[in-house]
C-alpha positions in Angstrom: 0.0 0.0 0.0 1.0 3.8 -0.9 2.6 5.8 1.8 4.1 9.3 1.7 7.9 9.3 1.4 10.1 9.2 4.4 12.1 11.9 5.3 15.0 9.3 5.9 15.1 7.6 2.7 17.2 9.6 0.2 16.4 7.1 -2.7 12.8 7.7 -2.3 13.0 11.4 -2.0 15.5 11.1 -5.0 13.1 9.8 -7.6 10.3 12.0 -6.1 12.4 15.2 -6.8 13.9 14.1 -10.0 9.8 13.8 -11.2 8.8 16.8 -10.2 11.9 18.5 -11.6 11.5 16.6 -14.6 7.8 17.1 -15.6 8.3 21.0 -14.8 11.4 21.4 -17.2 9.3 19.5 -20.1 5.9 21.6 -18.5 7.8 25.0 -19.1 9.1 23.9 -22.2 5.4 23.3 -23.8 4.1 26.0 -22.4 7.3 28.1 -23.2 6.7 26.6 -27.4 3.1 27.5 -27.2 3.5 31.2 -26.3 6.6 31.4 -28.8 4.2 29.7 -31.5 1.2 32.1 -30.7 3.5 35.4 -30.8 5.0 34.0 -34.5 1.5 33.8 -36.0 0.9 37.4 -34.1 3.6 38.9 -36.1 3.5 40.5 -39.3 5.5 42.0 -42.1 5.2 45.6 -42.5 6.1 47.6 -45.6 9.7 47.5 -45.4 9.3 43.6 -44.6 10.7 43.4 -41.4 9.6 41.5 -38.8 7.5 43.7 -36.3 8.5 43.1 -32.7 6.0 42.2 -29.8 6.1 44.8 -26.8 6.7 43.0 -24.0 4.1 44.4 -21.2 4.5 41.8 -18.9 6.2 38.2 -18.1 4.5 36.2 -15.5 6.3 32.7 -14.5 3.9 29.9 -15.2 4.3 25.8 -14.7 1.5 24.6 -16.6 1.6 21.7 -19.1 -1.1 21.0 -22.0 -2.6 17.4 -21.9 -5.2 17.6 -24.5 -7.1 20.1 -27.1 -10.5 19.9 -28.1 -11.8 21.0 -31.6 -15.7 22.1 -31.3 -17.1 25.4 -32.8 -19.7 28.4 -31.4 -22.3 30.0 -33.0 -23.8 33.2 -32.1 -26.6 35.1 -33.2 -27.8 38.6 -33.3 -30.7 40.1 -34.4 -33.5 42.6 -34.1 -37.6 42.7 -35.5 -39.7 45.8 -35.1 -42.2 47.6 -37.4 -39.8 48.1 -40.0 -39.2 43.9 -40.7 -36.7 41.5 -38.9 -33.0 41.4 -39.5 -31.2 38.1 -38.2 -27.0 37.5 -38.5 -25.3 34.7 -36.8 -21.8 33.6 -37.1 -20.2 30.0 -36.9 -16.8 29.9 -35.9 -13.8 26.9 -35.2 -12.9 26.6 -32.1 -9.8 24.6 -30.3 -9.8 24.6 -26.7 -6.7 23.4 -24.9 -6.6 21.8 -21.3 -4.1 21.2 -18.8 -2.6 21.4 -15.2 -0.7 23.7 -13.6 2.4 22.1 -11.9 2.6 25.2 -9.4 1.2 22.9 -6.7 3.3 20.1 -7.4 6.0 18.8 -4.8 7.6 15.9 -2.9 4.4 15.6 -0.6 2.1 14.7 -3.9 4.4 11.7 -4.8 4.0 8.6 -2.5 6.2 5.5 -3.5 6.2 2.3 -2.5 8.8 -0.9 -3.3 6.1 -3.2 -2.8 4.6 -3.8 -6.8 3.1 -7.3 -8.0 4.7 -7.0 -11.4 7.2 -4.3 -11.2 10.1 -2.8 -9.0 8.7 0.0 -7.1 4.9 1.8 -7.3 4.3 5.9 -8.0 1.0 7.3 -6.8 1.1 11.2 -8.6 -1.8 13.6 -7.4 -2.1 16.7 -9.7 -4.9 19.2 -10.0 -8.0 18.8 -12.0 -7.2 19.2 -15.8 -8.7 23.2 -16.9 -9.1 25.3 -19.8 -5.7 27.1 -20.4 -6.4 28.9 -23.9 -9.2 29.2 -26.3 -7.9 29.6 -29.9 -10.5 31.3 -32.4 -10.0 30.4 -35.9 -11.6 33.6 -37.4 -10.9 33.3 -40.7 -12.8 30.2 -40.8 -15.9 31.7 -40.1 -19.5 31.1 -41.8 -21.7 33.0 -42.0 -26.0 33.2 -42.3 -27.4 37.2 -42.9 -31.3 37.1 -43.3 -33.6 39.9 -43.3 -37.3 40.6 -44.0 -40.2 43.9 -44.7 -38.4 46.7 -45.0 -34.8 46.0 -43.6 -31.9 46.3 -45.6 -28.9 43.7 -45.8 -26.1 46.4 -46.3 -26.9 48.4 -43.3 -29.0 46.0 -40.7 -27.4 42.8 -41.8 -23.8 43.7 -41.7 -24.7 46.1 -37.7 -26.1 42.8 -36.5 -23.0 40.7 -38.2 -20.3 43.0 -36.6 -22.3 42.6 -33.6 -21.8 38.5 -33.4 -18.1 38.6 -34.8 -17.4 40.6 -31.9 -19.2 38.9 -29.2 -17.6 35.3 -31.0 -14.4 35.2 -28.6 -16.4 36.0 -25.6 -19.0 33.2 -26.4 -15.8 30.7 -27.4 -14.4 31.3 -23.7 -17.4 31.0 -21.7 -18.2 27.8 -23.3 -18.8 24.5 -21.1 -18.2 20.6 -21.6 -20.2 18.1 -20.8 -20.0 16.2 -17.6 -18.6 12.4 -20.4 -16.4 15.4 -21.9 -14.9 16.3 -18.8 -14.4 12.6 -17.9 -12.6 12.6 -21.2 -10.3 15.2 -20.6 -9.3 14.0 -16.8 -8.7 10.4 -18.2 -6.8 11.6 -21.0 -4.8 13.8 -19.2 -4.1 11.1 -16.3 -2.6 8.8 -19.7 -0.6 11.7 -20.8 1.1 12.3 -17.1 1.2 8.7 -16.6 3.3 8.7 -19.9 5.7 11.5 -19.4 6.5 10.3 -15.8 7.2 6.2 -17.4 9.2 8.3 -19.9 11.3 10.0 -17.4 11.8 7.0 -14.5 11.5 4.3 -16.6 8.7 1.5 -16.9 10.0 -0.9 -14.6 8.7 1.6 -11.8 4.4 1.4 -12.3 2.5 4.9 -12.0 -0.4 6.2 -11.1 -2.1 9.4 -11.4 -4.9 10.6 -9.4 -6.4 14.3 -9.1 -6.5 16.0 -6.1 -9.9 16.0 -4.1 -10.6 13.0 -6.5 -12.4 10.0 -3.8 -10.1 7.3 -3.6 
């Protein structure tokens, strides 16, 4: 059975801090690509093609690790009706959500070991938080969209208000979006595989791991 890892037992504490040291480098490293790969695509050339450069307003430290992105889409509509006819706009967007953890609150006390394994050498219990959404990409030009009016209104001028007004709203609708309760299972199982994973990669698969969320009943 799992214990936590005694004080006195430098092996233990050993593979316990080479794990946690471990899945942070590769944690900042993700994260660190993602943010480099988002301020690439931000860029753009300007007249004398060269390369404008991003203004830095503020660098926050951050440990958090991207298990798995969902591809869905939002739709939004906007619309008015009065005595004059009805005008209608909506706007279908892609949408890739990514979720992860944040390694902040990981340490030697969410690692318990034991040598005692059936099949292997040694036994890892991990507890990490609850997988969350980190980004929310918006693939704008992607878009489709539906512009509809009736009586007296006219596309040029009530169709294209009504269409600004649901292009704008789109990112704000993309980030306030919810899974459903099979989804979220989803996400928690496949980040517990992708953990599980890294950890196997990094202390080898003779040692058996598992990963289990904290607050998660036992």
């Amino acid at each position: 059975m799992s214990q936590p890892i005694p004080r006195r037992s430098r092996s233990r504490f050993l593979i316990g801090g080479v794990v946690v040291f471990a899945i942070g480098a590769v944690g900042i490293r993700l994260y660190e690509t993602h943010s480099l790969s988002r301020i690439e695509h931000a860029c753009a050339l300007d007249g004398d093609s060269q390369v404008r450069t991003a203004e830095v307003l503020r660098a926050v430290r951050s440990l958090k690790i991207i298990t798995c992105e969902i591809d869905t889409q939002v739709r939004v509509d906007r619309g008015d009706e009065n005595w004059r006819g009805v005008v209608r706009a909506s706007v279908t967007t892609p949408v890739r959500m990514r979720y992860g953890v944040d390694l902040e609150q990981l340490d030697a006390t969410t690692i318990a070991y034991s040598s005692i394994s059936e099949s292997r050498s040694g036994l890892i219990v991990l507890r990490v938080s609850y997988p969350e959404l980190l980004a929310t990409e918006v693939f704008s030009a992607q878009e489709t969209i539906d512009v509809s009016t009736e009586g007296l209104r006219l596309r040029n001028i009530g169709g294209e208000y009504y269409l600004g007004l649901a292009r704008r709203d789109v990112p704000d609708a993309a980030r306030q979006m919810k899974l459903r309760p099979a989804d979220e299972a989803k996400v928690r199982a496949i980040t517990a595989d992708q953990i599980k994973a890294l950890v196997s990669k990094i202390i080898g698969d003779d040692v058996a791991v598992i990963v289990r969320f904290i607050g998660e009943p036992t």
